[in-house]
N, CA, C and O atoms as a Tinker XYZ file with bonds, in Angstrom:
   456  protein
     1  N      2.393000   16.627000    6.499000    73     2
     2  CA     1.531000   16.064000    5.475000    64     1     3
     3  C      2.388000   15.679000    4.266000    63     2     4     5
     4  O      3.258000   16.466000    3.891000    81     3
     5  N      2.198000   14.535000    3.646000    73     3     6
     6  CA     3.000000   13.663000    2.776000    64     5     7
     7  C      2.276000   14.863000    1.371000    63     6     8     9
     8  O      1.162000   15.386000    1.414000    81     7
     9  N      3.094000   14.990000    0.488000    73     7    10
    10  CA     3.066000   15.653000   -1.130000    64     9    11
    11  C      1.890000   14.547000   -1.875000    63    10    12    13
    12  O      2.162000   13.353000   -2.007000    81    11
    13  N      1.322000   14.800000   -2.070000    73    11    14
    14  CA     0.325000   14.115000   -3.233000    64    13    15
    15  C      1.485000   13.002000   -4.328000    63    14    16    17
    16  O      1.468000   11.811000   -4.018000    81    15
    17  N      2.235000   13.333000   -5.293000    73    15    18
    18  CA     3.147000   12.735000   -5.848000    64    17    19
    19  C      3.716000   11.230000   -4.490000    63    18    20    21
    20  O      3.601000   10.014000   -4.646000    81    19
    21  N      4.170000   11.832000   -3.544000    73    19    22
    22  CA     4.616000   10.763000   -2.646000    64    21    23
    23  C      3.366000    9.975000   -2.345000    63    22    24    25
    24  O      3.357000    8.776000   -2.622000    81    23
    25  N      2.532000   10.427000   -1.916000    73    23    26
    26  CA     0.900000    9.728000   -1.411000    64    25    27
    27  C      0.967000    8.762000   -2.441000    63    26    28    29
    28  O      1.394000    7.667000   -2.077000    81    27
    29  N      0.581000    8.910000   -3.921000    73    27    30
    30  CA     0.384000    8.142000   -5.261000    64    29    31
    31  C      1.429000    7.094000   -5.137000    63    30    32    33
    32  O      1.084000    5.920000   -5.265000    81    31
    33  N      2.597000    7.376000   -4.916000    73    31    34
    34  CA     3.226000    6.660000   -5.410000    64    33    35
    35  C      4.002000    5.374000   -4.436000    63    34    36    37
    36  O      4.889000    4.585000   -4.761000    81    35
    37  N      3.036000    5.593000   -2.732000    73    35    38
    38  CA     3.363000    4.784000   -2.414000    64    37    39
    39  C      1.708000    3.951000   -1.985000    63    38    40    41
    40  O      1.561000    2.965000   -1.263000    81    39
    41  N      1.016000    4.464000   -2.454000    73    39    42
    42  CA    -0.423000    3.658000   -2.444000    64    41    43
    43  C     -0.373000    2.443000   -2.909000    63    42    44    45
    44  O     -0.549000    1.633000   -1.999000    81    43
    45  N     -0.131000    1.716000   -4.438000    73    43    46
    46  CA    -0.016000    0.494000   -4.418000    64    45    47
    47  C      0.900000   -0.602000   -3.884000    63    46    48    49
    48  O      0.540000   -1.778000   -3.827000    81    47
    49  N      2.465000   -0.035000   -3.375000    73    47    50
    50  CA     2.202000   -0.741000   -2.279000    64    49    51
    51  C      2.511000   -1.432000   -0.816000    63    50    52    53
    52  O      3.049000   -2.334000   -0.173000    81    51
    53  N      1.389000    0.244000   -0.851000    73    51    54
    54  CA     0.944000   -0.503000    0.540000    64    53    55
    55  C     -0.338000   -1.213000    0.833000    63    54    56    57
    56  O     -0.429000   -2.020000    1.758000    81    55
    57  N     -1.736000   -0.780000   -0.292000    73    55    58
    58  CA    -2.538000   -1.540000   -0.405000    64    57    59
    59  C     -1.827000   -3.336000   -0.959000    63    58    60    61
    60  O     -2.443000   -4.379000   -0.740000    81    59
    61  N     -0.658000   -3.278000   -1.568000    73    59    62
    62  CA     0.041000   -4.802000   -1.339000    64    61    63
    63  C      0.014000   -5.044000   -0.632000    63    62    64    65
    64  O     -0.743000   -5.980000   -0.374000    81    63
    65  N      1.000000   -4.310000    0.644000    73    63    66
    66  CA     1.280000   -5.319000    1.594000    64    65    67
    67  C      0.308000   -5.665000    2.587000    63    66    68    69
    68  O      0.426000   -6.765000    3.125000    81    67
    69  N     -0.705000   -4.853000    2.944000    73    67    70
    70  CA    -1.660000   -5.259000    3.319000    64    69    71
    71  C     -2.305000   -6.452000    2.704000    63    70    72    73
    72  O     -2.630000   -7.391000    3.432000    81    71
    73  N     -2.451000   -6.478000    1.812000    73    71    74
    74  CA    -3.750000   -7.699000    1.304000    64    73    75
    75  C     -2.578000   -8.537000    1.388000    63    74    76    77
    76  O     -2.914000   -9.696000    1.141000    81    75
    77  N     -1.078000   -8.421000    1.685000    73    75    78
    78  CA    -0.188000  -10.463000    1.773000    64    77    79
    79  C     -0.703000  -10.538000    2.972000    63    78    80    81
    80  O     -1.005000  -11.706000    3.219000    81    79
    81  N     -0.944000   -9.803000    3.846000    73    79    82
    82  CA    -1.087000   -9.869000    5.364000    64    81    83
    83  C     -2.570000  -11.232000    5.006000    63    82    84    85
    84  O     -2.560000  -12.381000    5.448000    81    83
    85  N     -3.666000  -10.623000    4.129000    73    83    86
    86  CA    -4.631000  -11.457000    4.193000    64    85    87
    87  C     -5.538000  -10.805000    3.151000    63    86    88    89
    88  O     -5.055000   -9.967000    2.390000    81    87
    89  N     -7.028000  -11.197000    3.064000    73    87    90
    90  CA    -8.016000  -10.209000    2.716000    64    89    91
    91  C     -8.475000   -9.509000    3.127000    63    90    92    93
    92  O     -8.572000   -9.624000    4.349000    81    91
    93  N     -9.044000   -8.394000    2.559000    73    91    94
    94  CA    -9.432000   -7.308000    3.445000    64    93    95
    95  C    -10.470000   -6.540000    2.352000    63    94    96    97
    96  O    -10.378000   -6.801000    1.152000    81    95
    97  N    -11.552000   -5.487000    2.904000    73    95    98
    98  CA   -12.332000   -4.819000    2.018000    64    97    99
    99  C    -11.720000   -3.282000    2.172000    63    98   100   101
   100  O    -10.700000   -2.977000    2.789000    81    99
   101  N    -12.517000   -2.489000    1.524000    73    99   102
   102  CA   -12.020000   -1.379000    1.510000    64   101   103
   103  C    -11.995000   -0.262000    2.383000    63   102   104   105
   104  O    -11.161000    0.640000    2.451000    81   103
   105  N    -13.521000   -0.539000    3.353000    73   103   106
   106  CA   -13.075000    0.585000    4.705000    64   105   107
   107  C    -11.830000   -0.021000    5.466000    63   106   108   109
   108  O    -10.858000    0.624000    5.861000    81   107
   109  N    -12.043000   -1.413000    5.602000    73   107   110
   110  CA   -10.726000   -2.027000    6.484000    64   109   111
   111  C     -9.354000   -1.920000    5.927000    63   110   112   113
   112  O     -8.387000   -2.015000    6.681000    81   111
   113  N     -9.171000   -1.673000    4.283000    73   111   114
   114  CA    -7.624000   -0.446000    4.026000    64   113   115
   115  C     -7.621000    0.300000    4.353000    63   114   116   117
   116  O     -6.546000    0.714000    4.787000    81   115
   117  N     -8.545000    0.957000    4.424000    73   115   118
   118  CA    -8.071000    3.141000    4.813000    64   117   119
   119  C     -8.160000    2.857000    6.213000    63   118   120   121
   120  O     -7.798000    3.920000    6.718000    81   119
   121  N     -8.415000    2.088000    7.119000    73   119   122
   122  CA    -8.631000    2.105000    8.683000    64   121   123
   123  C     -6.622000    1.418000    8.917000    63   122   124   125
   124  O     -5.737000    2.020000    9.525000    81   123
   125  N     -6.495000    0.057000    8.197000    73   123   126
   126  CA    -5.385000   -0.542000    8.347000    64   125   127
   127  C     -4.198000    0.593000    8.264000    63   126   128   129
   128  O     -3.318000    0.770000    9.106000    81   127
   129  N     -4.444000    1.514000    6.707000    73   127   130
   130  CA    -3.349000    2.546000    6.583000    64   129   131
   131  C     -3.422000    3.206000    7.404000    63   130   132   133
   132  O     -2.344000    3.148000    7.995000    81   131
   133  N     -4.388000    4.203000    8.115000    73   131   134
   134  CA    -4.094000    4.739000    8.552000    64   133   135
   135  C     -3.500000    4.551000   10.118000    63   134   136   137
   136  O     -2.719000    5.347000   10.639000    81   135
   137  N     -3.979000    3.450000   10.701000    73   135   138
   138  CA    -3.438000    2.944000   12.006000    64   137   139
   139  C     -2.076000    2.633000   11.741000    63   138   140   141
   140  O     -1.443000    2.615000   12.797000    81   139
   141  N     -1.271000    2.344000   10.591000    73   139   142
   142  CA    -0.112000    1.705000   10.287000    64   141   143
   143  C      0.814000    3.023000   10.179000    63   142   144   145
   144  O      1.981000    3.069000   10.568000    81   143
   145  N     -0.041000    4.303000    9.468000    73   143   146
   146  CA     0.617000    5.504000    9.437000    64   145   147
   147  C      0.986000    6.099000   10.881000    63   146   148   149
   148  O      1.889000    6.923000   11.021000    81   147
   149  N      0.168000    5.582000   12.000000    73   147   150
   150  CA    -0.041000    6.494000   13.042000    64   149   151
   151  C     -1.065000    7.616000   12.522000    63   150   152   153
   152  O     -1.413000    8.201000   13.548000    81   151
   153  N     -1.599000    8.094000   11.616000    73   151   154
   154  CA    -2.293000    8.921000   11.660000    64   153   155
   155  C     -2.198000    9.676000   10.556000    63   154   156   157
   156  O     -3.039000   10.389000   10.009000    81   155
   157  N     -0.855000    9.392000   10.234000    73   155   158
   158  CA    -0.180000   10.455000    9.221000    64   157   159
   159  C     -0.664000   10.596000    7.556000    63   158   160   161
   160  O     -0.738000   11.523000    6.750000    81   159
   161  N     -0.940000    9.140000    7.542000    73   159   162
   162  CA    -1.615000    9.244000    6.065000    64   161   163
   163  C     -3.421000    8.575000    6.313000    63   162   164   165
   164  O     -3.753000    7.459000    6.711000    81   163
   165  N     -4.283000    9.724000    5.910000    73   163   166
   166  CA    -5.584000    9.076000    5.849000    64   165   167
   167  C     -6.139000    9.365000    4.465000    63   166   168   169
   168  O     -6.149000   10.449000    3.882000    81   167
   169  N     -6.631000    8.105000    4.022000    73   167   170
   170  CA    -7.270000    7.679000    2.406000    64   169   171
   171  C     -8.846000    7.769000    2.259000    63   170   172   173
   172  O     -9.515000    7.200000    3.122000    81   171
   173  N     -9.249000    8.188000    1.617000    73   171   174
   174  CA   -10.544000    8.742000    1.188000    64   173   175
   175  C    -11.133000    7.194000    0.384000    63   174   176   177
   176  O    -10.337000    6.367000   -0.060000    81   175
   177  N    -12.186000    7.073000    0.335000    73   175   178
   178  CA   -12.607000    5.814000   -0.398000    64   177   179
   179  C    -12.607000    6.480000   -1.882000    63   178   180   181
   180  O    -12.447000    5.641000   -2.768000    81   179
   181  N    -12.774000    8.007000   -2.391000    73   179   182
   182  CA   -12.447000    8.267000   -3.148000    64   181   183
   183  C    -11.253000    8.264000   -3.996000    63   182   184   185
   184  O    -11.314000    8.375000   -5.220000    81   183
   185  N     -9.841000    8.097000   -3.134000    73   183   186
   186  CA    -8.646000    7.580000   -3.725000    64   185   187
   187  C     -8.325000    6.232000   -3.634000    63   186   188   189
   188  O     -7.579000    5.812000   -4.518000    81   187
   189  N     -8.767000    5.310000   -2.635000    73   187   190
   190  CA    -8.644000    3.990000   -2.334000    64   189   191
   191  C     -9.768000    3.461000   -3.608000    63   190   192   193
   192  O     -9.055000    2.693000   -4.254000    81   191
   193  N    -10.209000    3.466000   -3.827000    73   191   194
   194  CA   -11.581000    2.804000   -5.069000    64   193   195
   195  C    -10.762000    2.898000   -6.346000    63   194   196   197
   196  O    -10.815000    1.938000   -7.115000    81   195
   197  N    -10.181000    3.710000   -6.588000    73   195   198
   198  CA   -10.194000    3.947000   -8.183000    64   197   199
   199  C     -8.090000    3.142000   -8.494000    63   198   200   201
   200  O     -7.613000    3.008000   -9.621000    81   199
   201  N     -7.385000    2.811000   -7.282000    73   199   202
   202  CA    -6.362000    2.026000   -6.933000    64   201   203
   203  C     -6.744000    0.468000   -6.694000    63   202   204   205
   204  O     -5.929000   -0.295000   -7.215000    81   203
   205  N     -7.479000    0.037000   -6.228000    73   203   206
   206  CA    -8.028000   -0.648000   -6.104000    64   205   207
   207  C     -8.279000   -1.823000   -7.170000    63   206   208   209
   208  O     -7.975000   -3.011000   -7.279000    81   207
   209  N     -9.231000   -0.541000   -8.138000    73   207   210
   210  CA    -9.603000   -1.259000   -9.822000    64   209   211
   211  C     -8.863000   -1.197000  -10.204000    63   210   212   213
   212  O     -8.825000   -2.195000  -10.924000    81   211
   213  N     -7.445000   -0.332000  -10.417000    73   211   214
   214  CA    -6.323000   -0.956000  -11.636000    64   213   215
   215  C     -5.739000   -1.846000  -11.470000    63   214   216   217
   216  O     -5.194000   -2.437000  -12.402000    81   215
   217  N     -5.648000   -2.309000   -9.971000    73   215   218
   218  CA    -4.505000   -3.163000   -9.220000    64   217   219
   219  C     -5.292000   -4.506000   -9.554000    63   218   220   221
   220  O     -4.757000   -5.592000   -9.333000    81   219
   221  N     -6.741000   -4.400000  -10.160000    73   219   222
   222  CA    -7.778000   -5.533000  -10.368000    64   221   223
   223  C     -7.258000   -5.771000  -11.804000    63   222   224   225
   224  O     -6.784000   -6.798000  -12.291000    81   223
   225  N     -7.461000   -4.607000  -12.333000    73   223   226
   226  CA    -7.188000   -4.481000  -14.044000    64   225   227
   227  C     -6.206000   -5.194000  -14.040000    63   226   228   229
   228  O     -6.399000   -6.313000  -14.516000    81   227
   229  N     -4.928000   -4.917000  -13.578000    73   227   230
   230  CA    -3.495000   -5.706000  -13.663000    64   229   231
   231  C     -3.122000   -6.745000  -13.417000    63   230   232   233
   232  O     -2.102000   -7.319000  -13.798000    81   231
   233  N     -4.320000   -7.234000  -12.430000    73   231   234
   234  CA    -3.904000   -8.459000  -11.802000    64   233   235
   235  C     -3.439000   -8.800000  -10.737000    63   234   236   237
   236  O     -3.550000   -9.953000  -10.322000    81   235
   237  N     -2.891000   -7.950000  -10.159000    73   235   238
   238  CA    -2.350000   -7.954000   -9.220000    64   237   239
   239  C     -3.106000   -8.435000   -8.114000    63   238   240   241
   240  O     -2.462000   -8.858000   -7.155000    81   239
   241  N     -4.531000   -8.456000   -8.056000    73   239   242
   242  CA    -5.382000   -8.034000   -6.930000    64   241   243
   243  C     -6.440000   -8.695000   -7.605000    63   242   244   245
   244  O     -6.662000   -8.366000   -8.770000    81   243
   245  N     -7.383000   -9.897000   -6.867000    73   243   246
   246  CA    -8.417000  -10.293000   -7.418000    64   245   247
   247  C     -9.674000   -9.681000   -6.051000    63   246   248   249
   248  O     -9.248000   -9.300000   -4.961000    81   247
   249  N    -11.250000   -9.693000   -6.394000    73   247   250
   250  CA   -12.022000   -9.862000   -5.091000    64   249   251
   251  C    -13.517000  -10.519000   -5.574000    63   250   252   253
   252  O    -14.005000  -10.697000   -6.691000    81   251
   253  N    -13.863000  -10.712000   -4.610000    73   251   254
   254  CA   -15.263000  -11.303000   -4.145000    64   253   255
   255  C    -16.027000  -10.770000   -3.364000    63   254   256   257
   256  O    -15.697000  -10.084000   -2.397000    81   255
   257  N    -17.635000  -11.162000   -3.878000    73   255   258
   258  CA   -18.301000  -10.769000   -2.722000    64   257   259
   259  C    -18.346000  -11.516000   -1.791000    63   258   260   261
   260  O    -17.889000  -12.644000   -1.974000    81   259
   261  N    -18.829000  -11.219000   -0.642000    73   259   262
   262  CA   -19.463000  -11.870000    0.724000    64   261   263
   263  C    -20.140000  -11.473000    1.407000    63   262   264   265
   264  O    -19.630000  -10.559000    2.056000    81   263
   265  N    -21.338000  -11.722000    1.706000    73   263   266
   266  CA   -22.595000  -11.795000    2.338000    64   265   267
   267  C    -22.360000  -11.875000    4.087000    63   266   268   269
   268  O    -22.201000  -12.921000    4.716000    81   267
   269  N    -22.382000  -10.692000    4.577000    73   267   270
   270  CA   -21.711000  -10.752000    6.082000    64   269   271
   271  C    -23.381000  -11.440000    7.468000    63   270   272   273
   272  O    -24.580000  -11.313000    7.221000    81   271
   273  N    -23.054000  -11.784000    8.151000    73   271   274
   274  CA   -24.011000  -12.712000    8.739000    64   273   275
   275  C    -24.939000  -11.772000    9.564000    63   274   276   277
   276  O    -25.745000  -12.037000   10.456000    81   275
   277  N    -24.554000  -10.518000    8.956000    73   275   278
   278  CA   -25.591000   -9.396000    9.057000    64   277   279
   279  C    -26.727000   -9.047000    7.698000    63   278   280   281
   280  O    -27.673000   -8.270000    7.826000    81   279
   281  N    -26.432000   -9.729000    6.519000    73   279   282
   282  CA   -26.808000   -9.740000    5.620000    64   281   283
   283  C    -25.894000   -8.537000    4.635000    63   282   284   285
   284  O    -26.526000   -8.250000    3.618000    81   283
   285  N    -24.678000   -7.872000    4.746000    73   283   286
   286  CA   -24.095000   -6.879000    4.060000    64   285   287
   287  C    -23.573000   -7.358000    3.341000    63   286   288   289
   288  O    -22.768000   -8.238000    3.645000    81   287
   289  N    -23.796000   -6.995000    2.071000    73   287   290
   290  CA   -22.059000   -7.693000    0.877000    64   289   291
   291  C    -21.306000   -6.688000    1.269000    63   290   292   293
   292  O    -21.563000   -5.513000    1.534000    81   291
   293  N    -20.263000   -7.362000    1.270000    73   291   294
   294  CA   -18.918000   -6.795000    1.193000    64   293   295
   295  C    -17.992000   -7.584000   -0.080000    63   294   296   297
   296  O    -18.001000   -8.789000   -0.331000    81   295
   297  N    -17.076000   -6.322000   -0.898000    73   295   298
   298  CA   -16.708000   -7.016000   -1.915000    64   297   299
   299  C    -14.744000   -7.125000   -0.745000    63   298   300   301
   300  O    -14.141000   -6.252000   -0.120000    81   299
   301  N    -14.537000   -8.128000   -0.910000    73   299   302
   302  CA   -13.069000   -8.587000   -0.192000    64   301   303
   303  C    -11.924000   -8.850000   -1.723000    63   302   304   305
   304  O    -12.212000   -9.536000   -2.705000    81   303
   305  N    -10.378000   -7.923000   -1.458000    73   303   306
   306  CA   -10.013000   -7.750000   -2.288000    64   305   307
   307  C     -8.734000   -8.985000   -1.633000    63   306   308   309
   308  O     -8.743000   -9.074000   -0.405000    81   307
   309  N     -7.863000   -9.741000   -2.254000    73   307   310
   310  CA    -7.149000  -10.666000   -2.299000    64   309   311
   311  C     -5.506000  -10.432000   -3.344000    63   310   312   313
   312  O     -5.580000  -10.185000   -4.548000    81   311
   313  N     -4.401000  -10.542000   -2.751000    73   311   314
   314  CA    -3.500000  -10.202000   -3.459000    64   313   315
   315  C     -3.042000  -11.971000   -4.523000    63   314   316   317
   316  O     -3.235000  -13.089000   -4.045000    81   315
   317  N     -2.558000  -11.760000   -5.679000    73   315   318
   318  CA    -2.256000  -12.647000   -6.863000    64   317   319
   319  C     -1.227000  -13.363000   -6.931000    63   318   320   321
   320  O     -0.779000  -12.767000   -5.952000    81   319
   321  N     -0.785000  -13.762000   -7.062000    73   319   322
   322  CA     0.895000  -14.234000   -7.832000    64   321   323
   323  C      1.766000  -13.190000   -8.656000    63   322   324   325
   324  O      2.974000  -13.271000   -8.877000    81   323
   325  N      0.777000  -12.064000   -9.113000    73   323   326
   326  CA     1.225000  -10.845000  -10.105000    64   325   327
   327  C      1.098000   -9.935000   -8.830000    63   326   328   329
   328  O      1.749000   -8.892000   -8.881000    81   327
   329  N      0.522000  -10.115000   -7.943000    73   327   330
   330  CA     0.800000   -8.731000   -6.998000    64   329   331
   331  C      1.909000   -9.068000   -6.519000    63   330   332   333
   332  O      2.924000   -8.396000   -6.699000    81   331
   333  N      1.875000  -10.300000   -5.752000    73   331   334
   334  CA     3.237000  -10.698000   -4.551000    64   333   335
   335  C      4.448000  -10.260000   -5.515000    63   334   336   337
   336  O      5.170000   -9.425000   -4.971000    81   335
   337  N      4.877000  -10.649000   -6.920000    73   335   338
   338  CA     5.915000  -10.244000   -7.783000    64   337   339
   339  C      6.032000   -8.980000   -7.949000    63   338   340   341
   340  O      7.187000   -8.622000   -8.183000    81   339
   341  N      5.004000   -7.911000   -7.901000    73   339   342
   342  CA     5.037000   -6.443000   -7.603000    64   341   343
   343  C      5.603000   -6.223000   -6.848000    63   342   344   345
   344  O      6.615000   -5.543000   -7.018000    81   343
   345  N      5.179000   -6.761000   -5.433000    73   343   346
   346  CA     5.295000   -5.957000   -4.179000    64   345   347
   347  C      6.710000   -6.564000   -3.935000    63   346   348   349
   348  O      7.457000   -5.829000   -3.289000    81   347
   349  N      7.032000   -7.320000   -4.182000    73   347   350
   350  CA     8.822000   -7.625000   -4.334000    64   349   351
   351  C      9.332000   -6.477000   -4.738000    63   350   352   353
   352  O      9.949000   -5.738000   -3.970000    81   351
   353  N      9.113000   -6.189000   -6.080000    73   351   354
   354  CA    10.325000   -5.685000   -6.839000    64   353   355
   355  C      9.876000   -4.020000   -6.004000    63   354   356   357
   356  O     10.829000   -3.467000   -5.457000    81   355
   357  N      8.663000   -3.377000   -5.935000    73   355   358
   358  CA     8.799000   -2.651000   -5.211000    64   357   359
   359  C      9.245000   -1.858000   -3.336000    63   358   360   361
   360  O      9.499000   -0.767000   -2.824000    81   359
   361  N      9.077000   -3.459000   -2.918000    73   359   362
   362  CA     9.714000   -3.453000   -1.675000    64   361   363
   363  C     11.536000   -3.141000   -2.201000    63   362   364   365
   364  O     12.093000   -2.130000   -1.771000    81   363
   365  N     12.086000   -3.848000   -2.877000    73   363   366
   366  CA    13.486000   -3.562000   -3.445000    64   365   367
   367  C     13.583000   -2.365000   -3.812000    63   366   368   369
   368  O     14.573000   -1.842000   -3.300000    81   367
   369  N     12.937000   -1.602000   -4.547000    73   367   370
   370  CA    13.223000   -0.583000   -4.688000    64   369   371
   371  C     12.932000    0.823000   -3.644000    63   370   372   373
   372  O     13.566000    1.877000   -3.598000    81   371
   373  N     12.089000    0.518000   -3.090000    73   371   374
   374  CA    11.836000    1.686000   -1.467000    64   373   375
   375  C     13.014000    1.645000   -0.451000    63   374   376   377
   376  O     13.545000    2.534000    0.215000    81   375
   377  N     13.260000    0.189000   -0.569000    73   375   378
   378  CA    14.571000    0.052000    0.697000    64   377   379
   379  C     15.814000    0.769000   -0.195000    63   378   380   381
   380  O     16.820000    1.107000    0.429000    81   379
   381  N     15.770000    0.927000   -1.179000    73   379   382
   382  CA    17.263000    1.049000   -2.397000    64   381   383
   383  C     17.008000    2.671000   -1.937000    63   382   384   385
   384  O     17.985000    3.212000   -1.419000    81   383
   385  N     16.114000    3.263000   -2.045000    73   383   386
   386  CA    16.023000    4.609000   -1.860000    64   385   387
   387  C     15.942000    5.015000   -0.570000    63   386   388   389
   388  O     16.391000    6.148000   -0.396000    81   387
   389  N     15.335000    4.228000    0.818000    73   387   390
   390  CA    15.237000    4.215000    1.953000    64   389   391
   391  C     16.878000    4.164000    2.429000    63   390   392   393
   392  O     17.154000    4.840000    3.421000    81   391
   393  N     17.660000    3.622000    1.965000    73   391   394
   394  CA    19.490000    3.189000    2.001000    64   393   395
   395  C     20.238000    4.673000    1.688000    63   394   396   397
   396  O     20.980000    5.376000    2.374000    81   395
   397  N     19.735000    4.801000    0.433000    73   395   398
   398  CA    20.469000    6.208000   -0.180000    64   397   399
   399  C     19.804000    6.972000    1.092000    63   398   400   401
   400  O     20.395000    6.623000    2.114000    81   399
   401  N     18.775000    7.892000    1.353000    73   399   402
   402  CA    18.452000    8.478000    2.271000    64   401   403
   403  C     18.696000    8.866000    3.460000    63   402   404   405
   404  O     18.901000    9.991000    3.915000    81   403
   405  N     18.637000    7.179000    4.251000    73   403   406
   406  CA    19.713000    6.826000    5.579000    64   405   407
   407  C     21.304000    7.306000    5.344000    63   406   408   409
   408  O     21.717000    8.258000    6.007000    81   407
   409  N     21.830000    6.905000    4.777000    73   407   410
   410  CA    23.082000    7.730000    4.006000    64   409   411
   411  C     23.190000    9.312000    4.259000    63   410   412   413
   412  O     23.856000    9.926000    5.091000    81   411
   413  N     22.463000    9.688000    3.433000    73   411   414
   414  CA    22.660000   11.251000    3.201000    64   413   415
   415  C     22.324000   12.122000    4.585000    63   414   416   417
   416  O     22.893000   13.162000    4.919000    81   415
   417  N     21.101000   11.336000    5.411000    73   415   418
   418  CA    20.422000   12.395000    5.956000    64   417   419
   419  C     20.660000   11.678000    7.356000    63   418   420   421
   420  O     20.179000   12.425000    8.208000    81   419
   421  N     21.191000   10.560000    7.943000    73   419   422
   422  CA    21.691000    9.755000    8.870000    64   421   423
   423  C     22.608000   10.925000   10.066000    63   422   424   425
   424  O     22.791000   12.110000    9.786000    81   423
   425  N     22.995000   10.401000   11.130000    73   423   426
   426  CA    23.808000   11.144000   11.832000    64   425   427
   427  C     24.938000   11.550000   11.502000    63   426   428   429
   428  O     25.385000   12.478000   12.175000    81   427
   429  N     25.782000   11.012000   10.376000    73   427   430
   430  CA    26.827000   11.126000    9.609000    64   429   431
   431  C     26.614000   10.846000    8.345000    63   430   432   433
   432  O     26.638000    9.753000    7.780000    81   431
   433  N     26.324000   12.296000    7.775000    73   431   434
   434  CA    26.026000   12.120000    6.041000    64   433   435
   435  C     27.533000   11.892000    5.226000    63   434   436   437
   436  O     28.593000   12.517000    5.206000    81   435
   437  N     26.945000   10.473000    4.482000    73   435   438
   438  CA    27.885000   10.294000    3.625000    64   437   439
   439  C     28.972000   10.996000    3.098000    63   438   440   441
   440  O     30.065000   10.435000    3.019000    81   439
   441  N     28.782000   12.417000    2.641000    73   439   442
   442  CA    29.824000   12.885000    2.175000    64   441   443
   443  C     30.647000   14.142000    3.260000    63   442   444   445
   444  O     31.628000   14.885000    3.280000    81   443
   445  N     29.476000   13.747000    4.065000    73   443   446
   446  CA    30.601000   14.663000    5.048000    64   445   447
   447  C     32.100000   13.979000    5.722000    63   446   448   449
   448  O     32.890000   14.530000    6.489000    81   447
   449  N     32.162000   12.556000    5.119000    73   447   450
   450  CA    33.534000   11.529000    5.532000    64   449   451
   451  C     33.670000   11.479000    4.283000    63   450   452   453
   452  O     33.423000   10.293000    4.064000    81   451
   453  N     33.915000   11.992000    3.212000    73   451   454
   454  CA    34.282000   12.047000    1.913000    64   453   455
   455  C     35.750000   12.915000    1.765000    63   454   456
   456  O     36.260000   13.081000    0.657000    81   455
């Protein structure tokens, strides 16, 4: 089980990279994450909702309703021009730490050829 601190801090984004994939509503994130986790991380609409609205607040993330041909709204969340520039600089920085990691903890840790 992933630390709460780690959970937080990789929630926005992966609710990014999901929505470049396309639009999507909010049971279909916590279903996407968790199939993407294998299992490993599952999201509560109680933590997915309240990520959601800041990533709205910021910009990053616009949505709409839609009227499903069952008659359901569904509100569909859409990534920005301010998200895609997020999810850059944070994709850069996961791999920067994903690198150091591979390094240290790899079949041959770095400083053991030091």
């Amino acid at each position: 089980m992933l630390s709460k601190e780690l959970m937080a801090a990789s929630t926005r984004p992966l609710i990014l990279t999901i929505l470049k994939r396309g639009e999507s509503y909010g049971y279909q994130i916590i279903q996407d994450v968790k199939h993407l986790s294998g299992g490993t991380l599952e999201w509560s609409d109680g933590m997915l909702y309240p990520v959601l609205h800041k990533l709205q607040k910021d910009g990053c993330i616009q949505s709409k309703w839609v009227v499903s041909n069952e008659g359901r709204r569904r509100k569909y969340y859409s990534i920005t021009e301010i998200g895609l520039e997020e999810l850059q600089t944070a994709k850069e920085q996961w791999l920067s730490i994903h690198e150091v990691f591979a390094k240290i903890w790899g079949p041959t840790p770095q400083w053991a050829t030091d």
